[in-house]
Jmol script that loads the backbone (N, CA, C; Angstrom):
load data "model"
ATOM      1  N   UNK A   1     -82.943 157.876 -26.969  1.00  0.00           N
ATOM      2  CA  UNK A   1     -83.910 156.863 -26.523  1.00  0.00           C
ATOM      3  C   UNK A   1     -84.894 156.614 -27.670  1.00  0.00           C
ATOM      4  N   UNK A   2     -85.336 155.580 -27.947  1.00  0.00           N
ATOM      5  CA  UNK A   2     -86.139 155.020 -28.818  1.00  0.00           C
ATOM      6  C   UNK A   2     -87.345 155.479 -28.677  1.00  0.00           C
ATOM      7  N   UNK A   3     -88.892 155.694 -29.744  1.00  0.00           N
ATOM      8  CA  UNK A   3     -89.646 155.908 -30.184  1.00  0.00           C
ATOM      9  C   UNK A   3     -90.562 154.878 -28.945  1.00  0.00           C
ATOM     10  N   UNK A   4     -90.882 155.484 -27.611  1.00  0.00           N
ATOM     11  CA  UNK A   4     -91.690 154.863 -26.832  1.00  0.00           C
ATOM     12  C   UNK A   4     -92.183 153.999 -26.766  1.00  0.00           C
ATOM     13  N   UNK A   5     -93.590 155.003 -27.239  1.00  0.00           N
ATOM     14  CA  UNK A   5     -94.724 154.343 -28.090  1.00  0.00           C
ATOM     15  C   UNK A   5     -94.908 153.077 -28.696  1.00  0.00           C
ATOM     16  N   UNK A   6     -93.501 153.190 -29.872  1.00  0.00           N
ATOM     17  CA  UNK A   6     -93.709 152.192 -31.084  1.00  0.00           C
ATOM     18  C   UNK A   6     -93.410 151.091 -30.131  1.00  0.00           C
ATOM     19  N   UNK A   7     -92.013 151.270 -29.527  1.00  0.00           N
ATOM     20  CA  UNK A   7     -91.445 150.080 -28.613  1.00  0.00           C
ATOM     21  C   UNK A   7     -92.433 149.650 -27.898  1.00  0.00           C
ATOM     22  N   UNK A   8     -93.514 150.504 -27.243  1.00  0.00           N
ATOM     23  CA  UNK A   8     -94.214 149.568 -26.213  1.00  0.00           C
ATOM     24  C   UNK A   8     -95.813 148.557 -27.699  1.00  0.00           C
ATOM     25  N   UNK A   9     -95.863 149.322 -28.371  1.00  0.00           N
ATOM     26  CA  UNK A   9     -96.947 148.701 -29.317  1.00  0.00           C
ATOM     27  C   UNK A   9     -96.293 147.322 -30.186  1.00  0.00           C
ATOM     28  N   UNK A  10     -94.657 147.372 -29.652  1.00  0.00           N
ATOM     29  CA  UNK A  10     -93.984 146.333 -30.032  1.00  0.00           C
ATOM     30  C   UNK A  10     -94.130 145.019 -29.437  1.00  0.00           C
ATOM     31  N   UNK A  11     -94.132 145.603 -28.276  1.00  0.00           N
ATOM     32  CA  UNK A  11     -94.025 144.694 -27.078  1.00  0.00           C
ATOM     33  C   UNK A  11     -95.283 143.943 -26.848  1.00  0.00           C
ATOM     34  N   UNK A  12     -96.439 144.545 -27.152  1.00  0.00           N
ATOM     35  CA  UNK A  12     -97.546 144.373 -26.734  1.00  0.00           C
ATOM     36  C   UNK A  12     -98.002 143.271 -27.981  1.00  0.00           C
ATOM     37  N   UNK A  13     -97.783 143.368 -29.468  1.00  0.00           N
ATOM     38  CA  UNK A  13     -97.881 142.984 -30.000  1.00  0.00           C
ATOM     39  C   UNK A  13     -97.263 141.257 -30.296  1.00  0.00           C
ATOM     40  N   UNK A  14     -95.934 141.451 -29.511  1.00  0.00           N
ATOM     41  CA  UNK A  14     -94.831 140.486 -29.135  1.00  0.00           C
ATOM     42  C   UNK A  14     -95.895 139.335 -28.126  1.00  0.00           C
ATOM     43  N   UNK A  15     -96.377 140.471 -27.397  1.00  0.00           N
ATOM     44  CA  UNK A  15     -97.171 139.399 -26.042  1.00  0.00           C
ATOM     45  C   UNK A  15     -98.654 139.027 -26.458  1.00  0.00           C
ATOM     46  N   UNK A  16     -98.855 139.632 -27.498  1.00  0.00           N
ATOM     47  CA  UNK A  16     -99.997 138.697 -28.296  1.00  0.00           C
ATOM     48  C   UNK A  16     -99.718 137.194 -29.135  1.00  0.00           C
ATOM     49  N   UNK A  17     -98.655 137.585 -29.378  1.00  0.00           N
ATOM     50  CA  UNK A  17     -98.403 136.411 -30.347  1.00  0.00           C
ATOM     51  C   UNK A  17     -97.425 134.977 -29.463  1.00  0.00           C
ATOM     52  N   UNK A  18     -97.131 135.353 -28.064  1.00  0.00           N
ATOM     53  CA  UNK A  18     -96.703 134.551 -26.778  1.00  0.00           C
ATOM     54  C   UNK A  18     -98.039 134.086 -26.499  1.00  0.00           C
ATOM     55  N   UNK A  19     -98.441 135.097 -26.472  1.00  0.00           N
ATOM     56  CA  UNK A  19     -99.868 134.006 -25.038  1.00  0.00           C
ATOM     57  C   UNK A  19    -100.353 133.096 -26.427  1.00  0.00           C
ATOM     58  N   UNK A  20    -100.393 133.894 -27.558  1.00  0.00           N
ATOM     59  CA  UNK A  20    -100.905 132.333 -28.470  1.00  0.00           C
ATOM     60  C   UNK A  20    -100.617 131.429 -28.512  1.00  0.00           C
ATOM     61  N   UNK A  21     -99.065 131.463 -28.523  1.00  0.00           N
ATOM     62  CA  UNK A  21     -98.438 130.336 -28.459  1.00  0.00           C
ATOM     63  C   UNK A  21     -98.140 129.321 -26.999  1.00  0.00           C
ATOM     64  N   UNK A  22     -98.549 130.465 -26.230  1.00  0.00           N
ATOM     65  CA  UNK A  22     -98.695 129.734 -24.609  1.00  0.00           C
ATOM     66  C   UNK A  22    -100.044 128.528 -24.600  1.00  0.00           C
ATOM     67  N   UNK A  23    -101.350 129.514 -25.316  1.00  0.00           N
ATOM     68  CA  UNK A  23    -102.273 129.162 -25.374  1.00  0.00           C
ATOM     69  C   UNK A  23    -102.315 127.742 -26.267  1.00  0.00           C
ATOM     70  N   UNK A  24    -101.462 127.542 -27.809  1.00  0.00           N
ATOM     71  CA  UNK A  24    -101.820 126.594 -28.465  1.00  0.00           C
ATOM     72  C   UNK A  24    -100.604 125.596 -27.699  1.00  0.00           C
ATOM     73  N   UNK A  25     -99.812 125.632 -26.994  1.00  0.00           N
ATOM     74  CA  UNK A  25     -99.276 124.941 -26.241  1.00  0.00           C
ATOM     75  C   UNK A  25    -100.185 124.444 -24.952  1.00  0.00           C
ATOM     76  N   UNK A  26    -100.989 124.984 -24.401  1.00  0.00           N
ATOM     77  CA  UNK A  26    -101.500 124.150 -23.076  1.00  0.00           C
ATOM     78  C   UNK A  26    -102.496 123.313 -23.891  1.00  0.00           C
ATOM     79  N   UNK A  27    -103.148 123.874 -24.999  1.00  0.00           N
ATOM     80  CA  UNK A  27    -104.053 123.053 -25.515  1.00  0.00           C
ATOM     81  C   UNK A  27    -103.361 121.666 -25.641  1.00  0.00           C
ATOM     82  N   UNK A  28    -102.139 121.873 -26.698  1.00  0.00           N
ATOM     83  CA  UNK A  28    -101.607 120.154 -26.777  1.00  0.00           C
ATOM     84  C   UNK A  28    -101.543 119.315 -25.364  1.00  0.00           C
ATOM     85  N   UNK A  29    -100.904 120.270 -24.510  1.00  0.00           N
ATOM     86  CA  UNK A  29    -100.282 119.418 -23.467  1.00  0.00           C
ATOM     87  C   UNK A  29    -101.923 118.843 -22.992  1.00  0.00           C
ATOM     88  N   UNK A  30    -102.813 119.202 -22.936  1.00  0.00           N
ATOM     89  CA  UNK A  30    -104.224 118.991 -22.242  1.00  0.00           C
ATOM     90  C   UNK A  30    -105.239 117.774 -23.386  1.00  0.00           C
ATOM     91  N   UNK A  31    -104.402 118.004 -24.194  1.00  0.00           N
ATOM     92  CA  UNK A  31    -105.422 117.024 -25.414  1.00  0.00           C
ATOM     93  C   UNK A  31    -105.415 115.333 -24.850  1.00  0.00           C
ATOM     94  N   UNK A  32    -106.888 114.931 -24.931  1.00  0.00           N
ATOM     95  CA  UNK A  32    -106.972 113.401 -24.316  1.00  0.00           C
ATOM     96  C   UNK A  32    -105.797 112.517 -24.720  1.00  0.00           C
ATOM     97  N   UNK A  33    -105.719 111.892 -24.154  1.00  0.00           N
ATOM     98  CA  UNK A  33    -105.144 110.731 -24.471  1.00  0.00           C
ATOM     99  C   UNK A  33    -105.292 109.576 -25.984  1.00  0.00           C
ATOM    100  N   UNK A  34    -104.727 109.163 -26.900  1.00  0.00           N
ATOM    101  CA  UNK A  34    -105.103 108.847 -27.337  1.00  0.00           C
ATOM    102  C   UNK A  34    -105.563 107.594 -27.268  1.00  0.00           C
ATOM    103  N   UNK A  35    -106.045 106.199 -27.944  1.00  0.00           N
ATOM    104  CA  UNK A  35    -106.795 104.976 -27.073  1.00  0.00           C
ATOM    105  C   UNK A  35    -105.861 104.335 -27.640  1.00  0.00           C
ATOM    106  N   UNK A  36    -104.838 104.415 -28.272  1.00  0.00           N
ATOM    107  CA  UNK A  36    -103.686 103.797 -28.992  1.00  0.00           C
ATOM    108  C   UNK A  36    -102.882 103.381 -27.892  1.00  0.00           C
ATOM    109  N   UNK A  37    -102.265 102.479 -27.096  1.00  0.00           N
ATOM    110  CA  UNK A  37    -101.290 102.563 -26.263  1.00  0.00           C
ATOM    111  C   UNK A  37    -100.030 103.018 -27.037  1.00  0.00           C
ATOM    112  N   UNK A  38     -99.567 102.487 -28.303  1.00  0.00           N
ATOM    113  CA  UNK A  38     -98.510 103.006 -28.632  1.00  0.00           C
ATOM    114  C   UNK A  38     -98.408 104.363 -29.383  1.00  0.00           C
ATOM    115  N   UNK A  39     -99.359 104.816 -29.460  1.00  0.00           N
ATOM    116  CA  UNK A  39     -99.606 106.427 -30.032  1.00  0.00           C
ATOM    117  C   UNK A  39     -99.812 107.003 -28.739  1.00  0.00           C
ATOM    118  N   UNK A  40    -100.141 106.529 -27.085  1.00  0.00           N
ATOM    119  CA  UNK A  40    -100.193 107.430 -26.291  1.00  0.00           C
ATOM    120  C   UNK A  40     -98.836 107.341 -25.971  1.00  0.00           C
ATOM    121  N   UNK A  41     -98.022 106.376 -25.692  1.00  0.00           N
ATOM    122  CA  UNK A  41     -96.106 106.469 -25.970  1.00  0.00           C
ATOM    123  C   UNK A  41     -95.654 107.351 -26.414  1.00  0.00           C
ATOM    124  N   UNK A  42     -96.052 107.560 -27.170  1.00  0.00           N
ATOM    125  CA  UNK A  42     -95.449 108.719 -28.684  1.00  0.00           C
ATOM    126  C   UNK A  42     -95.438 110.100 -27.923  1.00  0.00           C
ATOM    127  N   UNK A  43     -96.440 110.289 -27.679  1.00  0.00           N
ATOM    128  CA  UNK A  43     -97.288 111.456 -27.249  1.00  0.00           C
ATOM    129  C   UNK A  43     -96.619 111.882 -25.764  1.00  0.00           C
ATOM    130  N   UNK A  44     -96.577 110.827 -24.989  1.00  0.00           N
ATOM    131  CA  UNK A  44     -96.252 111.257 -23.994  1.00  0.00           C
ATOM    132  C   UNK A  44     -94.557 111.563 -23.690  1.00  0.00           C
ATOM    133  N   UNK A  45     -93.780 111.189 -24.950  1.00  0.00           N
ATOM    134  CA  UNK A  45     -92.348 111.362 -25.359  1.00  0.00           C
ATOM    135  C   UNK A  45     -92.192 113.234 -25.870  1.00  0.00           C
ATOM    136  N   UNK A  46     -93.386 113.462 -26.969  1.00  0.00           N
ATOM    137  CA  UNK A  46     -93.521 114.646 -27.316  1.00  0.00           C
ATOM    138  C   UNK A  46     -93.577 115.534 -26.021  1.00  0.00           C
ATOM    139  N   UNK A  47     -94.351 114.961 -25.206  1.00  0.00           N
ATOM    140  CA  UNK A  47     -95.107 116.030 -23.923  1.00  0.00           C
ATOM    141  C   UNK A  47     -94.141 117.201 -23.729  1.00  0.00           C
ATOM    142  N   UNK A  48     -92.932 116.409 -23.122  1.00  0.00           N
ATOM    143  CA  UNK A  48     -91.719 116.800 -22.334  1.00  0.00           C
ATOM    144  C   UNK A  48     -90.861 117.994 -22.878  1.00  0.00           C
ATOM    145  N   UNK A  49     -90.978 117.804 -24.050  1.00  0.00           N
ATOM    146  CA  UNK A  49     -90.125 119.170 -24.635  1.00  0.00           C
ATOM    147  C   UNK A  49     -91.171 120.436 -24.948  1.00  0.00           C
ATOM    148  N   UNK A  50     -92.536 119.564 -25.109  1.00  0.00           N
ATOM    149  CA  UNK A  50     -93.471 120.875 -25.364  1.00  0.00           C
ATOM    150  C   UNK A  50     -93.457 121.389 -23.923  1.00  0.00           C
ATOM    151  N   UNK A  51     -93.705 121.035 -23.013  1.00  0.00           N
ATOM    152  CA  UNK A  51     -93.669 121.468 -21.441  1.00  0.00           C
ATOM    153  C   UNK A  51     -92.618 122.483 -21.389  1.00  0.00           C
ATOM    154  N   UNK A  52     -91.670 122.017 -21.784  1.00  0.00           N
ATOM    155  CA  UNK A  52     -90.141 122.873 -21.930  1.00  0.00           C
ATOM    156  C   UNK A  52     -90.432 124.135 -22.870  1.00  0.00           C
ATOM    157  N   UNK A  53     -90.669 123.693 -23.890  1.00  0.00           N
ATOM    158  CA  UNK A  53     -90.689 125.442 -24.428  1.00  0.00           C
ATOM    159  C   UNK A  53     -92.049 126.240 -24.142  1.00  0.00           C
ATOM    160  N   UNK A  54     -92.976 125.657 -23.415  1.00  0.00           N
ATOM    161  CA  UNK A  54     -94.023 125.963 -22.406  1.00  0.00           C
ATOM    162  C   UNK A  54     -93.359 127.317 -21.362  1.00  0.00           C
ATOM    163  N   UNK A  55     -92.325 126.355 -20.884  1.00  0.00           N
ATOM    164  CA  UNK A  55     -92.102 127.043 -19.408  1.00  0.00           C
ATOM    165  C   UNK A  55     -90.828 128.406 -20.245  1.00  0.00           C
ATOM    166  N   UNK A  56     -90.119 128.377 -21.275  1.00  0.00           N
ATOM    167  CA  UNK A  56     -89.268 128.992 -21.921  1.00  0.00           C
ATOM    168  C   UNK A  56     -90.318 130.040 -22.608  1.00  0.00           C
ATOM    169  N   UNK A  57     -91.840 129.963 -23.025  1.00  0.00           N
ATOM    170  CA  UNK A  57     -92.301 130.839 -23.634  1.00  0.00           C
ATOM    171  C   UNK A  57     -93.162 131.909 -22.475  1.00  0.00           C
ATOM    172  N   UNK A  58     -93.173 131.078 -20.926  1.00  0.00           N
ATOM    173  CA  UNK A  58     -93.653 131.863 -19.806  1.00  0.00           C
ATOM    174  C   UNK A  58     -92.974 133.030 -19.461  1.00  0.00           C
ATOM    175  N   UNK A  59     -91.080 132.286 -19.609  1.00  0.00           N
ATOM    176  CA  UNK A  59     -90.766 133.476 -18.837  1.00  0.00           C
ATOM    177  C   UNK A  59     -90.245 134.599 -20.124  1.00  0.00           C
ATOM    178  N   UNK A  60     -90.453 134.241 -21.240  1.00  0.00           N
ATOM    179  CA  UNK A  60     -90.644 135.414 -22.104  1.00  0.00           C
ATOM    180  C   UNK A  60     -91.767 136.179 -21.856  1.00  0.00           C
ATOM    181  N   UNK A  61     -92.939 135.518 -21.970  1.00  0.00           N
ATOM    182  CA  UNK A  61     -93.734 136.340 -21.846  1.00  0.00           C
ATOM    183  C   UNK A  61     -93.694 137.065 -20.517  1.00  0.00           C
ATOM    184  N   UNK A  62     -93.327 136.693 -19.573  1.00  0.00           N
ATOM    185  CA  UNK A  62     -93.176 137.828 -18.068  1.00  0.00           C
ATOM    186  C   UNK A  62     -91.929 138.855 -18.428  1.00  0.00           C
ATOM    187  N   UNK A  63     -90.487 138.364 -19.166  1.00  0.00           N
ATOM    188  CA  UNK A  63     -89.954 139.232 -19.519  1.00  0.00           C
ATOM    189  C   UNK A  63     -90.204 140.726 -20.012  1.00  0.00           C
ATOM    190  N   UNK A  64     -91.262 140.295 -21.192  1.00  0.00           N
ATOM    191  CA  UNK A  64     -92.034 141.394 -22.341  1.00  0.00           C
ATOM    192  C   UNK A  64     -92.956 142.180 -21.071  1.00  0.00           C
ATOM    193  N   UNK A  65     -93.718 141.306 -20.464  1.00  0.00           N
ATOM    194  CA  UNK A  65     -94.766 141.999 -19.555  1.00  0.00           C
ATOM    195  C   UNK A  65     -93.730 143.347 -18.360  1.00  0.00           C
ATOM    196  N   UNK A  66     -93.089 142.961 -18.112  1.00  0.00           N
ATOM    197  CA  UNK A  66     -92.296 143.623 -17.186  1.00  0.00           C
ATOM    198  C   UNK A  66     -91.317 144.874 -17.907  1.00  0.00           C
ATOM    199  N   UNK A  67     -91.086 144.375 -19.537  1.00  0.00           N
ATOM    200  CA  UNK A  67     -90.785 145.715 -20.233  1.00  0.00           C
ATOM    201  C   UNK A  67     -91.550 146.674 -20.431  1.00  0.00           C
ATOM    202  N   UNK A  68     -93.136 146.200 -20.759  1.00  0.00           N
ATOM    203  CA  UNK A  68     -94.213 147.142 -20.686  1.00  0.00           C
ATOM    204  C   UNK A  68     -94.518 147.783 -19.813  1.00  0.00           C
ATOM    205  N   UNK A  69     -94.276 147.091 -18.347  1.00  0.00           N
ATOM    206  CA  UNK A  69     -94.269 147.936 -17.339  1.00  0.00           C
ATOM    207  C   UNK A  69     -93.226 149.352 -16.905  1.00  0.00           C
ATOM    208  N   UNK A  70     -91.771 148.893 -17.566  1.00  0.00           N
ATOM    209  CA  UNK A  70     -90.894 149.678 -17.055  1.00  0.00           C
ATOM    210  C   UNK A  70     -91.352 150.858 -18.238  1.00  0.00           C
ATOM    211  N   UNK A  71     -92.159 150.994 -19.365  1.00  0.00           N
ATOM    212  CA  UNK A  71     -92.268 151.879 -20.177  1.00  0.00           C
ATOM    213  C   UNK A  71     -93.055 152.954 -19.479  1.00  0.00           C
ATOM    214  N   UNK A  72     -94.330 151.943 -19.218  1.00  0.00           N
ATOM    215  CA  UNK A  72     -95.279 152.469 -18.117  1.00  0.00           C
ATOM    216  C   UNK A  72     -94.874 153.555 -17.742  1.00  0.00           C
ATOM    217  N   UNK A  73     -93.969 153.254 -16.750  1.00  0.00           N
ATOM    218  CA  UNK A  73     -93.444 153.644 -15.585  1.00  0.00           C
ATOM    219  C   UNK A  73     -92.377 154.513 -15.686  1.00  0.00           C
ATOM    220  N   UNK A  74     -92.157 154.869 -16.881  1.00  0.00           N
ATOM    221  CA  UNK A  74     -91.012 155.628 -17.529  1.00  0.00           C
ATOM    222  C   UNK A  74     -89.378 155.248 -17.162  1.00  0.00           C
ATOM    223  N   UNK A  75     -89.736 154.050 -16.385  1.00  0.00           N
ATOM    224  CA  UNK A  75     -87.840 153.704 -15.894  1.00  0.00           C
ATOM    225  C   UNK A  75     -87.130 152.888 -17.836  1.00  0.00           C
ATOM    226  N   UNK A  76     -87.692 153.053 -18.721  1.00  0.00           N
ATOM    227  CA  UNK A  76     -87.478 152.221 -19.458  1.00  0.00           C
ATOM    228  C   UNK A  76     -85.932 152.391 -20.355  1.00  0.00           C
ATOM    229  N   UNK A  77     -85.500 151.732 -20.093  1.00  0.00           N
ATOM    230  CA  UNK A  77     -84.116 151.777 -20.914  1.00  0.00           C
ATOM    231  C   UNK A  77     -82.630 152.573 -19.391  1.00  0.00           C
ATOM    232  N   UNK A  78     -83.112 152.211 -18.358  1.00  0.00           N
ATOM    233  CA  UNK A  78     -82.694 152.632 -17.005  1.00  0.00           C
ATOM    234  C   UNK A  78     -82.108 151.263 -16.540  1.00  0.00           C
ATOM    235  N   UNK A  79     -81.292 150.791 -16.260  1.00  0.00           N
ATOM    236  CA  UNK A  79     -80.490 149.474 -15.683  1.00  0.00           C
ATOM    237  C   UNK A  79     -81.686 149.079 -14.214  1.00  0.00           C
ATOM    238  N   UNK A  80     -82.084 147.931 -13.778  1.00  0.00           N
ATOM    239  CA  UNK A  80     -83.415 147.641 -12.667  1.00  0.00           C
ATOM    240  C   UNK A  80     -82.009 147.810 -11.318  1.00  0.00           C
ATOM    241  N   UNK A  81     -80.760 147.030 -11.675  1.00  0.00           N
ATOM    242  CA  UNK A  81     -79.956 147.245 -10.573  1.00  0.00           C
ATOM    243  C   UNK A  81     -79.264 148.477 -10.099  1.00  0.00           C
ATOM    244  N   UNK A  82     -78.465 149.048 -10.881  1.00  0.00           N
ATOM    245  CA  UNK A  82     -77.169 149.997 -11.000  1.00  0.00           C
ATOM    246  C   UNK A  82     -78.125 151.394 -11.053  1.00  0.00           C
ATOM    247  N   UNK A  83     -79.214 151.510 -11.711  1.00  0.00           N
ATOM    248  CA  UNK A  83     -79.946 152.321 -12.517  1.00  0.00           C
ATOM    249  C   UNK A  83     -79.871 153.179 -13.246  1.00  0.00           C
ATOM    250  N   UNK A  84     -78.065 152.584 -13.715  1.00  0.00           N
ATOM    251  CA  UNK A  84     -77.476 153.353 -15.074  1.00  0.00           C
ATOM    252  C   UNK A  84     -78.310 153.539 -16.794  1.00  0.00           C
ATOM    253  N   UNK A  85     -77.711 153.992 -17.560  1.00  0.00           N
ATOM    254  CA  UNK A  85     -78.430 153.816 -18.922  1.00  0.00           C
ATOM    255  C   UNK A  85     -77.987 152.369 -19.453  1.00  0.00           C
ATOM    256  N   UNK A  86     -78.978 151.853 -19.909  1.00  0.00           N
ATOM    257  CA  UNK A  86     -78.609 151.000 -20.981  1.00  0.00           C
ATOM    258  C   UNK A  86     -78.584 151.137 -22.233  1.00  0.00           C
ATOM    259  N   UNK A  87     -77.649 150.817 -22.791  1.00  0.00           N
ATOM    260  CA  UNK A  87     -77.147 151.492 -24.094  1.00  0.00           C
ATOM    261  C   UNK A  87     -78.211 150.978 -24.933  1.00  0.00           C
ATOM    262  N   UNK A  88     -78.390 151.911 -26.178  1.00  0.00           N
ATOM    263  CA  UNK A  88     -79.078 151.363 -27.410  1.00  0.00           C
ATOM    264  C   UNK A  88     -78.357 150.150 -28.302  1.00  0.00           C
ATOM    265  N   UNK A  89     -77.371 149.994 -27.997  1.00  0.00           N
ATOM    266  CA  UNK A  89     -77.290 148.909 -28.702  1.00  0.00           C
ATOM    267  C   UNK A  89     -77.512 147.674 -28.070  1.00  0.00           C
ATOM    268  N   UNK A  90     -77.410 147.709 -26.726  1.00  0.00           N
ATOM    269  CA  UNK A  90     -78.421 146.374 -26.108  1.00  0.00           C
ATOM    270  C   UNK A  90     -79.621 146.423 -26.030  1.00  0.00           C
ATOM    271  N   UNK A  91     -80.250 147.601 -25.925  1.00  0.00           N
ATOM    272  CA  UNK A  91     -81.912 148.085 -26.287  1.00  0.00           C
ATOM    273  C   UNK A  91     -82.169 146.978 -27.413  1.00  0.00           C
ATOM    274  N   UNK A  92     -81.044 147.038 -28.434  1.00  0.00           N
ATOM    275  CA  UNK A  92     -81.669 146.783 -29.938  1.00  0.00           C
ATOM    276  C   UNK A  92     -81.344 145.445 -29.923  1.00  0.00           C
ATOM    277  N   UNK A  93     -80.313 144.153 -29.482  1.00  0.00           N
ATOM    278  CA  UNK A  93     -80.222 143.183 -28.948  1.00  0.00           C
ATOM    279  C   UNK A  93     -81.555 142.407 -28.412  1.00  0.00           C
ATOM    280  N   UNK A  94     -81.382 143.419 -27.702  1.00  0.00           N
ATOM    281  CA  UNK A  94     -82.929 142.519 -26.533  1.00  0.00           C
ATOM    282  C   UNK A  94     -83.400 143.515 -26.078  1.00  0.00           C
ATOM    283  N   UNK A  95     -84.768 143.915 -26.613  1.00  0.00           N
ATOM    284  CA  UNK A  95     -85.258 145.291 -26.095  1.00  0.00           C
ATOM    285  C   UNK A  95     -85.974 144.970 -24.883  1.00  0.00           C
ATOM    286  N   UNK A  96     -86.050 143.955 -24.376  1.00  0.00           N
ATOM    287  CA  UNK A  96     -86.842 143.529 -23.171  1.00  0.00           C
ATOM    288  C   UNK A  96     -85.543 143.619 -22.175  1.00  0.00           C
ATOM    289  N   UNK A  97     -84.136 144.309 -21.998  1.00  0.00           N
ATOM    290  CA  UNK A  97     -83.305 144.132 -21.030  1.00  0.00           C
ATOM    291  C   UNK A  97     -83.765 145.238 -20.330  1.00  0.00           C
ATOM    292  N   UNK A  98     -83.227 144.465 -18.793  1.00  0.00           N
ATOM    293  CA  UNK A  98     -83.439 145.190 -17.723  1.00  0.00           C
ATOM    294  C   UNK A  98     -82.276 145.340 -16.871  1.00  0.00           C
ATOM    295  N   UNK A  99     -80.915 145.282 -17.793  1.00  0.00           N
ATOM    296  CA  UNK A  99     -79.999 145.279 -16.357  1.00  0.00           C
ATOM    297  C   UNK A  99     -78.971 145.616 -18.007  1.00  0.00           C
ATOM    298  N   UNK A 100     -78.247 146.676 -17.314  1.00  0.00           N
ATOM    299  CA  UNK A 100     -76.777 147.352 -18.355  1.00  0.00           C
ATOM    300  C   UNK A 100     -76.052 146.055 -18.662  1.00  0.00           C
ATOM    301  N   UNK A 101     -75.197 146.291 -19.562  1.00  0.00           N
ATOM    302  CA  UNK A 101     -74.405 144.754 -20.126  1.00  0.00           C
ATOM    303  C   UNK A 101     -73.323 144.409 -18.786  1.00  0.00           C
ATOM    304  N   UNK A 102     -72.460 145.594 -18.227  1.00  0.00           N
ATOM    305  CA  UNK A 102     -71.928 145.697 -16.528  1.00  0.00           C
ATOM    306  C   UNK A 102     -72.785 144.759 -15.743  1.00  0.00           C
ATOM    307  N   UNK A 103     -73.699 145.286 -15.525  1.00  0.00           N
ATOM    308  CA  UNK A 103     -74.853 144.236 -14.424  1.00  0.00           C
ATOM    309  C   UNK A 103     -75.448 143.067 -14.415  1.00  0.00           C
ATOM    310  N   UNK A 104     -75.254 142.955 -16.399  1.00  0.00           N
ATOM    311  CA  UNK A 104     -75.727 141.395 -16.732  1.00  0.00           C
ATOM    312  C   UNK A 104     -74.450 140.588 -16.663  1.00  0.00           C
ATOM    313  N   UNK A 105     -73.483 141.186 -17.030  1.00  0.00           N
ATOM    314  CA  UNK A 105     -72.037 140.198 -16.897  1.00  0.00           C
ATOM    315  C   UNK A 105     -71.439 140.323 -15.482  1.00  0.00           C
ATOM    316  N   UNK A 106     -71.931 140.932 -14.346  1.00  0.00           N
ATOM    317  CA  UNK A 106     -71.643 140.434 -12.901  1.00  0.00           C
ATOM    318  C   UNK A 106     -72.858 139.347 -12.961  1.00  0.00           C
ATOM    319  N   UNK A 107     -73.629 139.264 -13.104  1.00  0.00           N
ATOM    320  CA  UNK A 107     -75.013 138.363 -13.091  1.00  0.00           C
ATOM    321  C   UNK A 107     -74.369 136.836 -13.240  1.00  0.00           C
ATOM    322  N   UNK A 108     -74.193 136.946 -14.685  1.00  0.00           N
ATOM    323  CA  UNK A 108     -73.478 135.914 -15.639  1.00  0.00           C
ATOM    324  C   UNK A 108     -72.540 135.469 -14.717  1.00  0.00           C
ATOM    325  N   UNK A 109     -71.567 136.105 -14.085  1.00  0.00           N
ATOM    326  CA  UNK A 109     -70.128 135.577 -13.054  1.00  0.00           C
ATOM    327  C   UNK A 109     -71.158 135.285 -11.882  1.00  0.00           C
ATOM    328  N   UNK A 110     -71.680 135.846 -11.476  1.00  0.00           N
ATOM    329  CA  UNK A 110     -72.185 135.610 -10.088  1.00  0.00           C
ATOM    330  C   UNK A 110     -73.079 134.188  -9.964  1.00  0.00           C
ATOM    331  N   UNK A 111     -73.492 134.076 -11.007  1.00  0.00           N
ATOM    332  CA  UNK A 111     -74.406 132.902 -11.037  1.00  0.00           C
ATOM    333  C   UNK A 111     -73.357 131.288 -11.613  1.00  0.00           C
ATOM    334  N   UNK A 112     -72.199 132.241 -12.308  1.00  0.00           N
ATOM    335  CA  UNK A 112     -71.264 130.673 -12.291  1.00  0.00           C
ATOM    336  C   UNK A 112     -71.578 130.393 -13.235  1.00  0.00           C
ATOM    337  N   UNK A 113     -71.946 131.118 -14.819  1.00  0.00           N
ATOM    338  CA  UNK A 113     -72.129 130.743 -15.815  1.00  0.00           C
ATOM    339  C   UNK A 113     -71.393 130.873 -16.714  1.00  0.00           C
TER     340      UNK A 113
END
end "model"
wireframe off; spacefill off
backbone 0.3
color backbone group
């Protein structure tokens, strides 16, 4: 099992640099309007994908938040379903997993993906 600690000062560090980017994202989406009609066009074309990696940088950041928790909590590197081990080499993949590569690929079938 990996170096706790470091992993969770990883994580934490990870979710500093999310909420920034959560943060300099609501700012755009919230910035006035501009008095341009065709620069508020523009703008409101941009909106839509920033919204999108808005909602893509949320559920990272709940991802990370919920790894910090399972560290917490010492279940960390424990499958959330099966509550088998998850291997280090998916640790090192995506250290924010919460389900064995078994449990993510019934997931993957189950969901029809």
């Amino acid at each position: 099992m990996p170096d706790l600690a470091a992993k969770r000062a990883r994580f934490k560090s990870q979710l500093d640099e999310l909420e920034g980017r959560q943060s300099r994202i609501a700012r755009d989406l919230s910035a006035p309007p501009d008095r341009n009609w065709d620069e508020q066009a523009i703008e409101m074309e941009d909106d839509e994908p920033l919204e999108q990696q808005g909602s893509l940088v949320e559920r990272e950041i709940e991802s990370v938040r919920r790894a910090i928790a399972r560290i917490d909590a010492a279940t960390y590197g424990k499958c959330t379903r099966c509550g088998g081990a998850i291997s280090e080499a998916r640790l090192e993949a995506r250290p924010e997993a919460a389900l064995c590569i078994g449990c993510a690929k019934r997931s993957t079938l189950d969901a029809g993906l």
